[in-house]
C-alpha positions as CSV (number, residue, x, y, z in Angstrom):
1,X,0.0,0.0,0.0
2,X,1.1,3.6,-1.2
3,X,1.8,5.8,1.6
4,X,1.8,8.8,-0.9
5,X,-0.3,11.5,0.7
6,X,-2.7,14.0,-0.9
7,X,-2.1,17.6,-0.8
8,X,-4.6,20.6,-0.1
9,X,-3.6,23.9,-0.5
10,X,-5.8,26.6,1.3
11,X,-6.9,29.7,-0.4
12,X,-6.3,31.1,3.2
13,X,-2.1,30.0,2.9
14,X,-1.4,31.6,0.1
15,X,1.7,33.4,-0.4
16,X,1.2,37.0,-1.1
17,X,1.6,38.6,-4.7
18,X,5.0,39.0,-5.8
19,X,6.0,41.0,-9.0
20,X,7.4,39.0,-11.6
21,X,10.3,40.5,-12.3
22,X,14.2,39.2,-14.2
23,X,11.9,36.6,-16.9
24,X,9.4,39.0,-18.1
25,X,8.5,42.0,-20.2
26,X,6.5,44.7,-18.8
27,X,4.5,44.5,-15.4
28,X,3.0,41.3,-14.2
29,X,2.1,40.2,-10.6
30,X,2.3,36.1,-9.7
31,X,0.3,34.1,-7.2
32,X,1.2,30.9,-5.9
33,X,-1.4,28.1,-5.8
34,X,0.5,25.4,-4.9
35,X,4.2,25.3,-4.7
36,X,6.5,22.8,-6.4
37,X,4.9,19.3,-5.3
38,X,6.2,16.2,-7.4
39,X,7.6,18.5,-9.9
40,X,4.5,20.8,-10.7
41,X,3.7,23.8,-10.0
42,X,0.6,26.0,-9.9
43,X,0.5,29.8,-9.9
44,X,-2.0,32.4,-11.0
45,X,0.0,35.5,-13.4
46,X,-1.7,38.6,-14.1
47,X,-0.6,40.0,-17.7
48,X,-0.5,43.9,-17.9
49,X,-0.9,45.2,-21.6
50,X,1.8,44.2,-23.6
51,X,3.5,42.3,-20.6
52,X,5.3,38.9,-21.6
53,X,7.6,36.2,-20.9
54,X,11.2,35.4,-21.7
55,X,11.4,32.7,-23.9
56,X,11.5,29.8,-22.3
57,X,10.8,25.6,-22.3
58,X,9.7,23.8,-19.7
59,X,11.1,19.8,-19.4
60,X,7.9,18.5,-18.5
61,X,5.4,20.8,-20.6
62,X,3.0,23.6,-19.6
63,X,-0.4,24.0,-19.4
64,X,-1.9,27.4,-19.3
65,X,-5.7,28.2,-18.6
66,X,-6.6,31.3,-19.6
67,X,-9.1,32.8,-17.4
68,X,-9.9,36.7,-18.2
69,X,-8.7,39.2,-21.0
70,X,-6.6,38.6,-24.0
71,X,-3.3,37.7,-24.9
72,X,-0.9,35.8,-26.9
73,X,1.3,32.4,-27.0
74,X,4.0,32.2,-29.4
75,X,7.0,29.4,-30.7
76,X,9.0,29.6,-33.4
77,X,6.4,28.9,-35.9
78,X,4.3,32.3,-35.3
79,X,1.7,33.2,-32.4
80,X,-2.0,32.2,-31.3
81,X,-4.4,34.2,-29.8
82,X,-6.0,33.3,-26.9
83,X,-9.0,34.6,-24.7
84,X,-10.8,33.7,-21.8
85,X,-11.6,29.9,-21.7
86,X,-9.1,28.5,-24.1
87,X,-6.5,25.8,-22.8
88,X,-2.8,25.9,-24.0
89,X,-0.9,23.1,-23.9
90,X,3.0,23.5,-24.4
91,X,4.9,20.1,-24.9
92,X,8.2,19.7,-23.0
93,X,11.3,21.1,-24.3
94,X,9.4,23.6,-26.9
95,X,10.6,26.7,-26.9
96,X,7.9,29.8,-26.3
97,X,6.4,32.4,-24.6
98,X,3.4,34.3,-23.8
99,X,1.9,37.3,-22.7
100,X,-1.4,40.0,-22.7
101,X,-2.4,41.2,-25.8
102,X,-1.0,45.3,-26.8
103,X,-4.5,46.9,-25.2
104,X,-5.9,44.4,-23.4
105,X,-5.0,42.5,-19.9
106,X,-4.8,38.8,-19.6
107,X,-4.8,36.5,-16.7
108,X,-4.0,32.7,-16.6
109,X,-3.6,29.7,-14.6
110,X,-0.2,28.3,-15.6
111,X,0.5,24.6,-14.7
112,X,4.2,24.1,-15.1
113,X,5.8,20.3,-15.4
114,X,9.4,20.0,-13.9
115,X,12.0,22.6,-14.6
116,X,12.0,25.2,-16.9
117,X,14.9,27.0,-18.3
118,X,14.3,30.6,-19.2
119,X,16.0,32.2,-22.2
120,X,16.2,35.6,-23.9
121,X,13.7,38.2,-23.5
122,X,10.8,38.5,-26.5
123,X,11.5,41.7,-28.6
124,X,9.1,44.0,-29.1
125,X,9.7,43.1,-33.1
126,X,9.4,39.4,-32.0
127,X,6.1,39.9,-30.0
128,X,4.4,42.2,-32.8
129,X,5.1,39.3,-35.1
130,X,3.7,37.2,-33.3
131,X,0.8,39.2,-32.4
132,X,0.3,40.3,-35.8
133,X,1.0,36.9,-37.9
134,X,-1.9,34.8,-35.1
135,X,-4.0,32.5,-35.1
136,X,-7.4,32.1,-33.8
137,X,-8.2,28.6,-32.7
């Protein structure tokens, strides 16, 4: 018999905001949901206009559930964009980023597998090609 235990996290334990600062673009705020348990991890981030990742890849994948506002998610192969509702799913080692769209906020739920190794920031050229070369799913 397993002796692996289940994990709750409270709402009312909750670490407080923290700017995300060093791996982004612009002005975004985090909030932990659940801290690194069996190599996930859960966290809220709230996307000011034009805010955005690094590029980066994550070794077990990311999912990302986006829950208010617009943004974008972008690879090598262009951008999507993505509004309240839609699910993103990032395989592992894939290298991307994503962000709010130019005039609109955007929050998510990001669900990040294992490690992730961040890379260079997203240019503005880089991020207006991807906003401006999307999809709509």
């Amino acid at each position: 018999m397993s002796h692996t235990r289940i994990v709750v996290s409270s709402s009312q334990s909750t670490t407080p905001s923290e700017r995300a600062t060093g791996t982004f673009t612009g002005e975004a705020w985090r909030d932990g949901i659940l801290g690194r348990q069996d190599g996930m991890s859960v966290a809220d981030v709230h996307f000011s206009p034009c805010a955005r990742t690094n590029w980066h890849t994550h070794e077990g994948g990311q999912l990302l559930f986006i829950r208010s506002g617009e943004g974008y998610v972008g690879d090598q192969h262009g951008g999507s964009r993505v509004v309240a509702g839609d699910v993103v799913w990032t395989p592992p080692g894939v290298r991307h980023w994503h962000g709010a769209a130019a005039d609109r906020c955007m929050l998510h739920t990001a669900v990040s597998l294992l490690g992730v190794e961040w890379s260079d920031p997203v240019s503005d050229a880089e991020y207006t090609q991807g906003i401006e070369g999307s999809t709509t799913p």
